[in-house]
N, C-alpha and C positions, 0 to 999 in steps of 0.2 A: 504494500500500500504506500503510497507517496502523496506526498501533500502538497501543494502551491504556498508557500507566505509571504506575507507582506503589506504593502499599506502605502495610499499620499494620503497623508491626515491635514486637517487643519481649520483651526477654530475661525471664522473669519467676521469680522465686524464691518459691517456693509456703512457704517458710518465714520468710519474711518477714512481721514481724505488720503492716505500711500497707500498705493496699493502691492501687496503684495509679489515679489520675482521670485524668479531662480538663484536666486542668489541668497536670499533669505531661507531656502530651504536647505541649503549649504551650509550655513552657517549657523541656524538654529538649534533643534533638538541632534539635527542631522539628515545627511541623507545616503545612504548605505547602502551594497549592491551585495548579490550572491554570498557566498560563504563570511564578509562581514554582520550580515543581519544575524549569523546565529552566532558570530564572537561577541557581539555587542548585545547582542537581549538572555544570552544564555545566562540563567539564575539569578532574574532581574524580575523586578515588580511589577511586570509591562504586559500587554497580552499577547504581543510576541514573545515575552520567555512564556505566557502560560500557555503559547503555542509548542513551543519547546519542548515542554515540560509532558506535556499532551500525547509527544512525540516518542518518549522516552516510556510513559507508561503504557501507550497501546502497540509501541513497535514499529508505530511507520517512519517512514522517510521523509524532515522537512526538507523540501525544496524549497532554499530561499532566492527569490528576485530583487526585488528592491523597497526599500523602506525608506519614507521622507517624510519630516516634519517640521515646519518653522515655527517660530512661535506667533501666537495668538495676533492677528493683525490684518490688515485692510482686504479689500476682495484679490483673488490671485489673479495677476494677468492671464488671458487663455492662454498666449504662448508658453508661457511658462508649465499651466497645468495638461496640458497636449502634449507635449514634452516627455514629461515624466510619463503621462498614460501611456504614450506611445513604446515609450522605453520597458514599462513595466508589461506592456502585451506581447512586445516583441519577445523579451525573456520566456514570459510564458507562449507563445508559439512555440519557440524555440526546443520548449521542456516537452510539450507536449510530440512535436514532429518526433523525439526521441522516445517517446511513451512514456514519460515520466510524471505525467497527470492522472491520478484520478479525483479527485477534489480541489477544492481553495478554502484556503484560511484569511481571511483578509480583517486586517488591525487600519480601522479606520475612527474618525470624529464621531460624523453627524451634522457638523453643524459648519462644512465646507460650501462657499460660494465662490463661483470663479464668473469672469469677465464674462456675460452672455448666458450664463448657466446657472440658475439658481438654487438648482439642489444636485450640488458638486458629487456627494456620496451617489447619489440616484444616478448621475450618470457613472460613473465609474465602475459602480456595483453591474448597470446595465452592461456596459460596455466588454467587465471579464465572460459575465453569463452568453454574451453573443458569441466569444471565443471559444469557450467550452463546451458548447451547447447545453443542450436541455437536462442532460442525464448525471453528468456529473455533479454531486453537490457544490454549494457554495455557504458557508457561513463566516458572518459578521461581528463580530465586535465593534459596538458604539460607547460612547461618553454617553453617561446620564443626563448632560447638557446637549444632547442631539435633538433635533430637528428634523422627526421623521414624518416621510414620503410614503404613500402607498406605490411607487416607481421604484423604490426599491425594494421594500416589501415583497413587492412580482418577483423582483429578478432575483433574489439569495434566497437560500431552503431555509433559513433560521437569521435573526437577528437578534445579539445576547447584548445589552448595554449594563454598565455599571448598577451595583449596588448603593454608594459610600461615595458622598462628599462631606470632608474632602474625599478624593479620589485614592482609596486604598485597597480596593482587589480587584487590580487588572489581569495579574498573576492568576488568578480565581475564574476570573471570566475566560478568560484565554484560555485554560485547560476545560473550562466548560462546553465551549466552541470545540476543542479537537473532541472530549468525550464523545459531543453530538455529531461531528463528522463520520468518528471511527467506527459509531455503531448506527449511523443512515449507509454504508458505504458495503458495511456485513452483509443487510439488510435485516438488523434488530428492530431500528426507527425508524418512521416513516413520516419526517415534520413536518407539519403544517402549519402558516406563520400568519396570522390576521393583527391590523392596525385600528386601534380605536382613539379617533385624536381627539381632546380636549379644549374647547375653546376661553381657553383662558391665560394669561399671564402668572406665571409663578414667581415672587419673588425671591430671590437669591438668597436676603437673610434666614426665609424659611427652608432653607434646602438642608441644612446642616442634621444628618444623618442621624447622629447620636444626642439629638435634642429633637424633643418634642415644638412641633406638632411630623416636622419630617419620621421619625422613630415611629409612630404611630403607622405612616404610610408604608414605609421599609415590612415593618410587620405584616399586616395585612400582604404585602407580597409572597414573602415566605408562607405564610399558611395558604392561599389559593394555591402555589407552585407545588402542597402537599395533595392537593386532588386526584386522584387516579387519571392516568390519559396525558397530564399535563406535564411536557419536558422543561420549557421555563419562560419567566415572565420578566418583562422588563418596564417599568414605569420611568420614561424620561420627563424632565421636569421643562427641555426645550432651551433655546439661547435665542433671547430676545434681542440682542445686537447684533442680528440676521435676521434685517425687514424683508423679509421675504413669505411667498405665499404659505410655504409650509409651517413657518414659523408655531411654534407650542409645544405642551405637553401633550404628551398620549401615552396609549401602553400597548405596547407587543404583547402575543401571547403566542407560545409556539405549542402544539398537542401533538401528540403525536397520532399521524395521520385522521387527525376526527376535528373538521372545519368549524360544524356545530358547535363543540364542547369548547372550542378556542375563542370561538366570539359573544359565548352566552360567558364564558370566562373572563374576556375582556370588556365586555359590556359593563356587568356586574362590577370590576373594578374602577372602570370608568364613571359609573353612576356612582359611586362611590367618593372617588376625589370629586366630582362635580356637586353631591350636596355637601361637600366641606369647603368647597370652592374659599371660602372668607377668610379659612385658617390658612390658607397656602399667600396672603396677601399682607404686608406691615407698611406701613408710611414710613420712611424712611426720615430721620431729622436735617433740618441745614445747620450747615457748616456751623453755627452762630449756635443753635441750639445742641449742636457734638461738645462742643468747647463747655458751656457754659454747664451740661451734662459731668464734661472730664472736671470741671474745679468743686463743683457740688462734693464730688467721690474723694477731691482732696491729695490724690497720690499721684506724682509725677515722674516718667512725662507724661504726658497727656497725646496718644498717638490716634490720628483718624484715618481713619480709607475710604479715596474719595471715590466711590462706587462708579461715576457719573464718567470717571477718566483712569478706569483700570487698566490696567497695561494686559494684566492677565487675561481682560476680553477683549483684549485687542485694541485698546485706545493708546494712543500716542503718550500719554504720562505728562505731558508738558501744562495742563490747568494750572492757573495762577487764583483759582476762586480759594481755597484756603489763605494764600497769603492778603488778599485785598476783604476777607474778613477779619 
């Protein structure tokens, strides 16, 4: 059994005035070809090592192509993301004319926008499945911060996105992804993958995993994901700085092979965040009321983040609204 991996990832904020190059994907998290994608993720917290990792416990063979990620930042030029797709199908052609394909592992965002294309992962995802054709699997890893498409949905057998923000079991997801390859590929599983999107805005402060009201949501996943039939469920919470049409939360739900049981599954959870819809929402304080919050408490320094110009979502970092409050 041989595996495909790999990944262009990238988080991209459509309100960001630079746009994203090839050059930023060089210089970033990285961007790695063949036999470096598994020096670099092997027994790492990534879901490329928990592709690894996947690899080691079922016995098959990763086949690495290439891996690229820059960080968090404006929409990617097409050349640039053409680029890389091209280079990353060419590989996999490549593997395949040699027979060296029977599935894809692909370590992708979610919440990628490129010049002309507003849901980066949908195409991409589209684009390996046209390579492959129909029969081979294909599954996904996303960020809980994605921005899913029923375009991608179509085209990969399974889509597994994070637990934990912060972001702490890629590793986890990763090996969950090869589990569900290695046993659709036997023919144990047979997944089936439906999108229930939510129309609403999540805020970030409430996303924090191991605090309530998010801990409450995490829960409720785990126990649907204990139903019979059901191989796994992912609730993203969506990246709001990507105005784009997809834009939102929703939730996956993959069964195995039972369509029904997947969308009366997702449903049900989706009805769910949607009557709590108000806990998922906080007003955020200005600048004037963070400060005046930090001297109350007394203890210094007094440190703010200013949500509004996070680097981490891809804002440029240069706001002057802290200093001219």
């Amino acid at each position: 059994m041989r595996i495909a991996i790999g990944g262009v990832l990238h988080e991209s904020s459509t309100f960001a005035k630079t746009p994203t190059t090839l050059r930023d994907f060089k210089t970033g998290k990285g961007l790695f070809r063949g036999e470096q994608v598994i020096r670099r993720f092997r027994d790492t917290n990534t879901c490329t090592g928990g592709f690894i990792d996947g690899a080691r416990k079922h016995g098959f063979k990763p086949v690495p192509l290439l891996w690229a990620f820059p960080y968090p930042s404006g929409v990617i030029l097409r050349a640039a993301y053409e680029s890389l797709k091209a280079e990353f199908l060419d590989l996999l052609r490549q593997k395949e004319a040699a027979g060296l394909i029977d599935g894809v592992l692909l370590d992708l965002h979610g919440a990628m926008v490129v010049e002309g294309i507003d849901d980066g992962d949908g195409d991409f995802i589209e684009s390996v499945r046209k390579q492959v054709g129909p029969h081979r699997p294909i599954m996904v890893t996303q960020d809980l911060h994605a921005n899913h498409s029923t375009r991608r949905v179509a085209a990969a057998d399974a889509i597994i996105g994070y637990d934990t923000y912060p972001h702490v079991d890629m590793a986890k997801r990763g090996l969950e992804a090869a589990d569900l390859i290695a046993k659709t590929i036997s023919g144990e599983l047979h997944p089936v993958t439906v999108l229930r999107k939510i129309p609403i805005m999540w805020s970030a402060a409430c996303q924090v995993t191991a605090h309530p009201p998010m801990d409450e949501a995490v829960r409720k996943v785990h126990e649907l994901e204990q139903r019979s039939g059901i191989l796994c469920i992912t609730l993203a919470t969506g990246f709001p700085w990507a105005d784009v049409p997809e834009m939102g939360p929703s939730v996956i739900v993959v069964s195995d092979g039972d369509e029904a049981l997947a969308r009366k599954t997702a449903d049900e959870l989706g009805d769910w965040v949607w009557k709590s819809r108000r806990r998922w929402y906080c007003r955020l304080p200005t600048v004037r009321q963070a400060i005046e919050a930090g001297r109350k408490i007394g203890k210094y320094p007094i440190i703010l983040a200013d949500q509004a110009d996070n680097t981490g979502g891809g804002a440029p970092g240069d706001s002057t609204e802290v200093l001219t409050t």
